[in-house]
N, C-alpha and C positions, 0 to 999 in steps of 0.2 A: 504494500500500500504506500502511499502517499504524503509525504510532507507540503504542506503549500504554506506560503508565506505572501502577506500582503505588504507592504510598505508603500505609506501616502498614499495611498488609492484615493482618487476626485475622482468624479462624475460630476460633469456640468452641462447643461443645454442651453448654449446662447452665454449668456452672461449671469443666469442662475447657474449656481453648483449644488447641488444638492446632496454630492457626498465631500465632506472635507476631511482630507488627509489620514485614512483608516491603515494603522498598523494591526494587525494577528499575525501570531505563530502559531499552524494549526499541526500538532504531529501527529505522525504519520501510526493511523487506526483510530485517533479521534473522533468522537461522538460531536460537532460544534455547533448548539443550535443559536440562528440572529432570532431575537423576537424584540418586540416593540410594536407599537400603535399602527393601524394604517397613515402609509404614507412617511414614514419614518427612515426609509431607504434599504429594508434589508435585501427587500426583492430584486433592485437595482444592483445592490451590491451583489448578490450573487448571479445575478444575470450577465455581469462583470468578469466574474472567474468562471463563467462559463462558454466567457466570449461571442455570447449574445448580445450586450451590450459595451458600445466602444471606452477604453479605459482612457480618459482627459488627462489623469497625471498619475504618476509612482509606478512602481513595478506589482508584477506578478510574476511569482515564481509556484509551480506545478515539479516534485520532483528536482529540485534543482535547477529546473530552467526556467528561464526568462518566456512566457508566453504571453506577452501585453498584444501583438501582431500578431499569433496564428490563428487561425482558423477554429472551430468550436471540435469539429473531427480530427484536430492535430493535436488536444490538448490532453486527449486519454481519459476524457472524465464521463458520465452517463448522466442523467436528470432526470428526474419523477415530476412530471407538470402537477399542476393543479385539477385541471381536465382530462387529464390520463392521456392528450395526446394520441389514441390509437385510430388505425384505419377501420373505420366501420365494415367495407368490401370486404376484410381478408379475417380469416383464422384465428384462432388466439396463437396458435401455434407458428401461423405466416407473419403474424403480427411480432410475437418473439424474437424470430429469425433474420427478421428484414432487413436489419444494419448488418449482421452478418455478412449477408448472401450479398448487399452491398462492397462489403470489404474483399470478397472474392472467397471466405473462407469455405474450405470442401464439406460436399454434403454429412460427411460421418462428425466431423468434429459439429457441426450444426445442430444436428440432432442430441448429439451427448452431450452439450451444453442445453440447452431447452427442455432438454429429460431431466437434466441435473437442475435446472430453477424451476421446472413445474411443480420437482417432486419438493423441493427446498417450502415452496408456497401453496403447497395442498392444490395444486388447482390442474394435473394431471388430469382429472376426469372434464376439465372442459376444453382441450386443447384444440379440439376440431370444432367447437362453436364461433359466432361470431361477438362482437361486442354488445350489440344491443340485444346477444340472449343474458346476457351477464347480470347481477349485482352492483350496487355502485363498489362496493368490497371488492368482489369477485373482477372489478376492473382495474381500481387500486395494485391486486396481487401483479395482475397481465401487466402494466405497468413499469412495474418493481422488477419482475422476472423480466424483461425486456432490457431493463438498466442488468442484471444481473448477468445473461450470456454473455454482455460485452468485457466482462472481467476485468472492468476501468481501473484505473489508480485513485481513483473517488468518486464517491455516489453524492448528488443535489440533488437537495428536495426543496419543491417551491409550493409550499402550504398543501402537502398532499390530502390531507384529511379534514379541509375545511368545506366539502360536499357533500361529508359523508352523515349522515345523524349521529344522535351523542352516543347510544350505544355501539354504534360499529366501530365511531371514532376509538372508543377506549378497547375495543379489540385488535384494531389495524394498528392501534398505538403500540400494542404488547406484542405483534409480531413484527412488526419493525425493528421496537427493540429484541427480541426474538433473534430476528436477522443480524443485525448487528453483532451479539453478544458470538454467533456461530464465525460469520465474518471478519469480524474485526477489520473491517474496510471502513478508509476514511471517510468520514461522513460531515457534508455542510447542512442542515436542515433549518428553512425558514416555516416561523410563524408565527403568529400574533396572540395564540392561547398560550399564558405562562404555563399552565399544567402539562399542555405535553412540552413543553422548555424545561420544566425540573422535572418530569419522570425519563426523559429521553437522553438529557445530557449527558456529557462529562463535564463539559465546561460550557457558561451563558451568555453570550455577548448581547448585552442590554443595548437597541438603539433609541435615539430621541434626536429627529430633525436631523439626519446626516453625519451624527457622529456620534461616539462611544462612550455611551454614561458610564458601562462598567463591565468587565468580565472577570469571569472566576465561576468556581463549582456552586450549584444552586442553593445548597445551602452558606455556602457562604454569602450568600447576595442575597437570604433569606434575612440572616441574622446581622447581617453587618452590611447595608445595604451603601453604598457611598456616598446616595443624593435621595431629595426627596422624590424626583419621578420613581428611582428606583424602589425605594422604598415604598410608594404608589400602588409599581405594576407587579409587582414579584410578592405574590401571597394573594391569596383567595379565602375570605374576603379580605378587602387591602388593608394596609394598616391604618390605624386611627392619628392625624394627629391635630394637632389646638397648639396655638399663639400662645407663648409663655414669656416671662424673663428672668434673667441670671445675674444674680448679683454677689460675686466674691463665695458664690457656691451656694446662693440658697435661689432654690429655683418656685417662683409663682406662676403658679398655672390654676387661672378660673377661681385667683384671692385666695387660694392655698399657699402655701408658703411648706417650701419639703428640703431638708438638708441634704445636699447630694456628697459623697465621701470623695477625696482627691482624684480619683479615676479619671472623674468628668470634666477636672480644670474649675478654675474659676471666673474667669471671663474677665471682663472689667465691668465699670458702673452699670447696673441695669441693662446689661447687653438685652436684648431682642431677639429672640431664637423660635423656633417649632420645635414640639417634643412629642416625637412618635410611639406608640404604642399599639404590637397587636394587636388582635380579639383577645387571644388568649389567655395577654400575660395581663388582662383586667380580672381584679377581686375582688367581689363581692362582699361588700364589710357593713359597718355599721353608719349609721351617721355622721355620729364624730370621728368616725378614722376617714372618712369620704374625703377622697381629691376632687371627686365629679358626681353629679349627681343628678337625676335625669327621668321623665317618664318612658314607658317603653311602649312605642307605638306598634311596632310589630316583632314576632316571634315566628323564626323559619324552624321547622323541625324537618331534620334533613334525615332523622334515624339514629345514624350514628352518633347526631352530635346535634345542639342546638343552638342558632345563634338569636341574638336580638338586640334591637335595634333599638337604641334610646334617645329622646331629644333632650340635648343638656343646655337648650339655650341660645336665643337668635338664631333657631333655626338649622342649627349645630346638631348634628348626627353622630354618636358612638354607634360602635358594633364590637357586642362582647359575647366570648362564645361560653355555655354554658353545658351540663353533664342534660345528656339526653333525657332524664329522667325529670329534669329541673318541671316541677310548675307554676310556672309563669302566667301571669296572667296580662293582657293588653289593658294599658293605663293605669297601672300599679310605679309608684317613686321604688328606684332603683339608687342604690349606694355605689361607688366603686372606688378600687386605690391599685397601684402597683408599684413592684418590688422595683426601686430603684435600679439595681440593676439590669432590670428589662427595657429601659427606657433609651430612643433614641436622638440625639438631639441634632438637629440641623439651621445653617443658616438659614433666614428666611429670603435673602438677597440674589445670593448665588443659588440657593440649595443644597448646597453641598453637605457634608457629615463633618461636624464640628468637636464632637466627642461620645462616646468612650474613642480613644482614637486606635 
């Protein structure tokens, strides 16, 4: 498999740029999912390194070489669309084969790759149908197995499971990873649900507007997030956070006033900060230990887990997750406080993460 390195990558049209100056090192068997918002650039960007779309500035390196100039068939790489891409006229099996039989490769090595990714993808028993006898799944697999005979030096995927319903999704999610785990082929996958970005990953490159809020393994960008978009987009539901300030270490949030211990620094006079807090790491306490306090307008019972929804004020929304069991009632005053050390603080200017550092 595949090393690929980016350095400076721009994308501009006209006098807009819309990707500015993206470095990764992605090594070679890597899992790298881009997510972020639509319109964010990820798709661009990997349209990029698939030489679908023209690279404006910096290098790309594929294996060691320099491919900013070749062609998308010289770069060694395969792609999984969004659309599946497949010929509706031909087979699944002619639909497999067809860069193949392109490339000039002979009919026995043809067949024993296409044997070898039908069987890889469960989908042997439809190899002689066409596409529109398929599944939206069962077209995903044809797809995958179609990037799969060409036995690239890397596999893109550009939001392949964003057509699919939510139960197939978290199926096609597990055999992807699935694939992967057998594979160990480097992999770029775009998309814009954080959930398949932290079950999919190894590593997450968070974007926002063209360039690169943060990367690193999912949970690391869970609990140490380095900006408040991040913090934002990475976690379901997102984190919570409220306008505070810090002064020489004691931090007011909502005319609380809470000692924070050396960790978090001291700021200077009445610094100006946000302080973020998951669902989770809120507690349920009394009145007088309450940092916030709140009615609860609605209560999700999702099974496993319960969250709800509190108004603390001008219109101000918490979300604190509670024990399934919890009984809650809608329009009941709700208490809550948390463990200093769960708490994340950020400028409010930059956004950036100001402490724990």
């Amino acid at each position: 498999m595949a090393e690929i390195a980016l350095r400076g990558i721009q994308k501009s049209y006209g006098s807009l740029k819309v990707i500015h100056d993206i470095d990764i090192d992605i090594e070679s068997g890597e899992f790298l999912v881009l997510v972020g918002p639509s319109g964010c650039g990820k798709s661009t960007l990997l349209r990029m390194i698939a030489g679908l779309e023209e690279i404006s500035g910096g290098e790309l390196q594929i294996e060691g070489r320099t491919v900013n100039l070749l062609p998308p068939a010289e770069r060694n790489i395969a792609m999984v669309f969004q659309d599946y891409a497949l010929y509706p006229h031909m087979s699944v099996r002619d639909n497999m084969s067809f860069g193949l039989k392109m490339r000039g490769s002979k009919d026995e090595e043809i067949q024993s790759r296409v044997s070898h990714a039908a069987d890889i993808l469960k989908i042997t028993e439809y190899l002689d149908r066409r596409p529109a006898q398929l599944s939206g799944g069962q077209r995903q697999r044809v797809a995958m197995g179609r990037a799969i005979v060409r036995e690239p030096a890397a596999f893109l995927f550009d939001e392949p499971l964003s057509n699919l319903d939510a139960a197939l999704r978290v199926e096609m999610r597990l055999e992807i990873a699935k694939l992967h785990h057998r594979m160990r082929a480097t992999t770029i996958y775009v998309t814009h649900d954080q959930v398949e970005a932290m079950t999919l990953a190894d590593r997450i490159v968070v974007m926002n507007a063209g360039v690169i809020e943060q990367i690193g393994k999912p949970l690391d960008l869970y609990h140490r997030p380095a900006s408040l978009f991040v913090a934002r987009f990475i976690g379901s539901p997102t984190m919570n956070t409220l306008p505070a300030s810090l002064t020489y270490g004691l931090l007011t949030l909502l005319k609380k006033s809470i000692q924070l211990d050396e960790t978090f620094g001291y700021g200077g006079l009445d610094s100006q900060i946000v302080v973020g807090i998951r669902p989770e790491d809120l507690i349920q306490c009394s009145e007088e230990d309450a940092w916030v306090t709140g009615e609860l307008l609605v209560a999700e019972r999702l099974g496993s887990q319960t969250y709800g929804y509190v108004e603390i004020g001008h219109s101000k929304m918490l979300c604190a997750e509670f024990p399934r069991t919890s009984d809650l009632n809608v329009g009941e005053t709700l208490h809550f406080r948390a463990r200093t050390e769960s708490l994340h603080l950020f400028d409010p200017t930059t956004g950036r993460r100001i402490t724990p550092v």
